[in-house]
C-alpha positions in Angstrom: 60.3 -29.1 -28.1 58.1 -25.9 -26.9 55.5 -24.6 -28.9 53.9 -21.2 -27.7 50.5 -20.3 -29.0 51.2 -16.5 -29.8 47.6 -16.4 -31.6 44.7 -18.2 -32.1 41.1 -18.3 -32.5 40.2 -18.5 -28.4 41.5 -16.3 -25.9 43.2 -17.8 -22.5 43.7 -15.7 -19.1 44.5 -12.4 -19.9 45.5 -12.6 -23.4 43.5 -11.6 -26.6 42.4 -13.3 -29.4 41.9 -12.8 -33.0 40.6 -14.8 -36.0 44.6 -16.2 -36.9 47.2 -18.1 -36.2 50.8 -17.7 -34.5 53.0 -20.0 -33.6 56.4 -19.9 -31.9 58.4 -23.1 -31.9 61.7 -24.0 -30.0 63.4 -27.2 -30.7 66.9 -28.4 -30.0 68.4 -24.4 -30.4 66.0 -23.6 -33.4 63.9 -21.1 -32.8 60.9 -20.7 -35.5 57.6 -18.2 -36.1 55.2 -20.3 -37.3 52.5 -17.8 -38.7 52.0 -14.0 -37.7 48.4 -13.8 -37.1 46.6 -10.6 -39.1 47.6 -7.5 -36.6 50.6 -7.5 -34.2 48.8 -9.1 -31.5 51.1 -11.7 -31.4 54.0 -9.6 -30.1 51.8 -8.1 -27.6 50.6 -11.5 -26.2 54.3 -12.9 -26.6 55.5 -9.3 -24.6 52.3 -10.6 -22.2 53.7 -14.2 -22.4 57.6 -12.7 -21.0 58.4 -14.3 -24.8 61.4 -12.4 -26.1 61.3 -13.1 -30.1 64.5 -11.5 -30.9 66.6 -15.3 -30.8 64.2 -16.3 -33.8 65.9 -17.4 -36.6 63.3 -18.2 -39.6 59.8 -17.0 -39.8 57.6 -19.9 -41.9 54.7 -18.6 -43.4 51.9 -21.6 -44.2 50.0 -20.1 -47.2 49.1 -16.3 -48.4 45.9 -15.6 -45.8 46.0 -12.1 -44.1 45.1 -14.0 -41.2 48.3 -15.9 -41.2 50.5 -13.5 -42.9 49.3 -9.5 -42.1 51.3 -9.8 -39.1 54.6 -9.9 -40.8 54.7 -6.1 -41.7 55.3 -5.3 -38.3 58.7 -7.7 -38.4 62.0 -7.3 -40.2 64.8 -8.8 -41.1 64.5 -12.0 -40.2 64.6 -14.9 -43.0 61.0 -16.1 -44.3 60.6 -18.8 -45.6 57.2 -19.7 -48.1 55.7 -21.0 -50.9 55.8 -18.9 -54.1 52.1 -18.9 -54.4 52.1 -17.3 -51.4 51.4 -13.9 -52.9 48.8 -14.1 -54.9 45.8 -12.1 -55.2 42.9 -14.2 -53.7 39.5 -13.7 -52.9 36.3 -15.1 -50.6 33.8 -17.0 -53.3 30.7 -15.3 -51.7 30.9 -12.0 -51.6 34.5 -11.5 -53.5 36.1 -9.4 -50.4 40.0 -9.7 -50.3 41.7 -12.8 -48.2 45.3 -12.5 -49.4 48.6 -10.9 -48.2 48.7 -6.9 -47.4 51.9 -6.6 -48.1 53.1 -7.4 -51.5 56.6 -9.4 -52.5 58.7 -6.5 -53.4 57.4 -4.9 -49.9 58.2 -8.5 -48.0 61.7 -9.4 -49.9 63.4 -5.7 -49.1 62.1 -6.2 -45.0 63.0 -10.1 -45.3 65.3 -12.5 -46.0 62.9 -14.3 -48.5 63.4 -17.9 -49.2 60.5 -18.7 -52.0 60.1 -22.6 -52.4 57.8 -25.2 -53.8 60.3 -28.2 -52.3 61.0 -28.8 -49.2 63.0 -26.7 -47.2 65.3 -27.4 -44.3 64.7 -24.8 -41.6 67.3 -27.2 -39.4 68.4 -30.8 -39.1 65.1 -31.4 -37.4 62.4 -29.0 -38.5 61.5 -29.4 -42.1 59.2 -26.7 -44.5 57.3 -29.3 -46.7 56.4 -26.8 -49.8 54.0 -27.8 -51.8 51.7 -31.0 -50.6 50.4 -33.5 -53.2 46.9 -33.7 -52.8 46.1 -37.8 -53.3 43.1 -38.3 -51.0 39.7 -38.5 -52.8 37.8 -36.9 -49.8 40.4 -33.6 -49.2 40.4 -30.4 -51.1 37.4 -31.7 -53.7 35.7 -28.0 -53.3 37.2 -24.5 -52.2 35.5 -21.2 -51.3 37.9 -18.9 -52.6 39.0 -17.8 -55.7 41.0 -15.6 -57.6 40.9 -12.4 -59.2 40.2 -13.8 -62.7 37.4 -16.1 -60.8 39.0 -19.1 -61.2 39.1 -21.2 -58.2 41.8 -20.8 -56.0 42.8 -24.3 -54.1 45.2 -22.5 -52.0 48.2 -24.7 -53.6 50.6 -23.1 -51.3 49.1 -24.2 -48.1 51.8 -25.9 -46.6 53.0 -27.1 -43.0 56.1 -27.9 -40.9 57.4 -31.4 -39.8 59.9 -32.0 -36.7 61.7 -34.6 -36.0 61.0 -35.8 -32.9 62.8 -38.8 -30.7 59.1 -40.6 -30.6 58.3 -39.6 -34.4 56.9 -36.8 -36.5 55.0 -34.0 -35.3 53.8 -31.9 -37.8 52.1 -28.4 -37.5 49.6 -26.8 -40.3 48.2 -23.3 -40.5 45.0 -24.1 -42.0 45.0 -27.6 -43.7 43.8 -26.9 -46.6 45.7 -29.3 -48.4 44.1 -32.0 -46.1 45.4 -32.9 -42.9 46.0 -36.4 -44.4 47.5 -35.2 -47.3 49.7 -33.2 -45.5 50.7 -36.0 -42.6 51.3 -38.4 -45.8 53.8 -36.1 -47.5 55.5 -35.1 -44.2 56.3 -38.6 -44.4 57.3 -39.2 -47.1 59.6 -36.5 -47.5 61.1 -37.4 -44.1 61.4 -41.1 -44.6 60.0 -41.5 -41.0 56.5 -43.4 -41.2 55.6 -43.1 -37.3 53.5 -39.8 -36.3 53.7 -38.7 -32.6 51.9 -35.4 -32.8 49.9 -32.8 -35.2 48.2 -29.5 -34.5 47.1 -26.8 -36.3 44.4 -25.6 -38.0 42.7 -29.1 -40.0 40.1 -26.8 -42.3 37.6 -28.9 -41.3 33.8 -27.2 -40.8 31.3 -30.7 -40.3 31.4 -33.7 -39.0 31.2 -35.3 -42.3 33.7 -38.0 -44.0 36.6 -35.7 -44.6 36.2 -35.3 -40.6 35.8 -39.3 -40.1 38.4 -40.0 -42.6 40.8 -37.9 -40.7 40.2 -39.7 -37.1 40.3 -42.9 -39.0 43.7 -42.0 -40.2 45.5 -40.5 -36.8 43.9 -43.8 -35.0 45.6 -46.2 -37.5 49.1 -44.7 -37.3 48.0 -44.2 -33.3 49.0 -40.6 -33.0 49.1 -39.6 -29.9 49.3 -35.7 -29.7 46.1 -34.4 -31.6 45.3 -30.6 -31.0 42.9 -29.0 -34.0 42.8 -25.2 -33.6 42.1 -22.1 -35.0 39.5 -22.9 -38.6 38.6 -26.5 -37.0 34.5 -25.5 -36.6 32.7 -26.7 -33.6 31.2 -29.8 -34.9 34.5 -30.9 -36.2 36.5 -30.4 -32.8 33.5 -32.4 -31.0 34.4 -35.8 -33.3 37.6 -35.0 -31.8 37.2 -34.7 -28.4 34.8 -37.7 -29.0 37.5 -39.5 -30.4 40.6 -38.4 -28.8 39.3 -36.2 -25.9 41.6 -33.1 -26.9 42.0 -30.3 -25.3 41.2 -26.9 -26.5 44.1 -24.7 -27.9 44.4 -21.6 -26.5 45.8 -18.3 -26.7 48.6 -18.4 -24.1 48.9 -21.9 -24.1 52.8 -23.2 -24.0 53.5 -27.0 -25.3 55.9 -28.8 -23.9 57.2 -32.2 -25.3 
């Protein structure tokens, strides 16, 4: 498996960086787009990176955040894959500016393939869409900062995540996490059947070093994960339990992951 970071929060050599998240992952002939970042700067860094992205077969979107999903308006006819929720209009709690999706669904499903599900979806034999994850944990998504246009709070139900099946175990890759990172691991089991987790890495949501943060460590340790890398909206306080913990390293843009 080779993930390439198209996109992320931190710049690396020569490559820039935005406020998203872009994935691309190759495993056993499937060739995926995690996330599209908010601007085409991932096909600049991938053109950068000598990363051709015609061979990719499925683009996975994680949830409706322009700074996940803006990119895809300058893509085409590839098949997307998401949850429905994904286009809903969604808003910051503080000062009510716009977080959700440029483009709308009629705009997406005429330049995409579009494959709406709340289930789990199988991308290929070995890399699985979750859909929709349960959220069981007491100390995950209790509060939100975002809302929608009727000011209800909006929990970001369609924040979801990929699993791959890997020789050693899972290893599972979120956008943001905002389902929990340990909600999200739980149901990646679950729905696989496989209990053991190699790797996970993403963004994990997580701001503080508070309980949620502690909670999450105490979790990965138990099932002795070995491949830990929090990126993109993991704040500084968060990643520094980590490195405490698990001495990451630091995901940058440019980096390529090979396992």
């Amino acid at each position: 498996m080779t993930i390439s970071i198209l996109t992320d929060n931190r710049p690396g050599s020569d490559l820039r960086a935005e406020h998203g998240l872009s994935y691309l992952v190759e495993h056993n002939g499937a060739v995926v787009l995690f996330d599209t970042g908010q601007s085409d700067l991932f096909l600049q860094n991938a053109s950068k990176m000598g990363i051709n992205l015609d061979g990719v077969g499925f683009v996975v979107l994680s949830h409706g955040h322009f700074d996940h999903g803006n990119g895809l308006k300058h893509l085409s006819g590839k098949k997307l894959v998401c949850h429905p929720d994904s286009f809903v209009k969604r808003y910051r709690k503080t000062d009510k500016s716009y977080i959700g999706l440029e483009m709308t669904k009629p705009e997406l499903a005429r330049r995409f393939d579009l494959v709406e599900t709340s289930a789990p979806y199988k991308v290929s034999e070995e890399i699985i869409f979750l859909g929709e994850i349960p959220r069981v944990t007491d100390f995950e998504s209790q509060t939100t900062p975002f809302i929608f246009s009727n000011g209800e709070p909006d929990f970001v139900m369609d924040d979801s995540a990929i699993a791959l099946v890997l020789p050693d175990g899972l290893f599972v890759i979120t956008g943001c996490g905002h389902s929990g990172v340990v909600n999200t691991l739980l149901h990646a089991q679950q729905v696989t059947g496989i209990n053991n987790v190699c790797g996970v890495m993403g963004g994990f949501h997580l701001k503080k070093n508070d309980r949620q943060t502690q909670e999450t460590i105490v979790f990965l340790k138990k099932h002795n994960v070995k491949h830990i890398y929090p990126s993109h909206c993991t704040d500084l306080p968060a990643l520094s339990a980590f490195y405490d913990a698990f001495n990451i390293k630091q995901i940058r843009t440019g980096d390529i992951l090979r396992f």
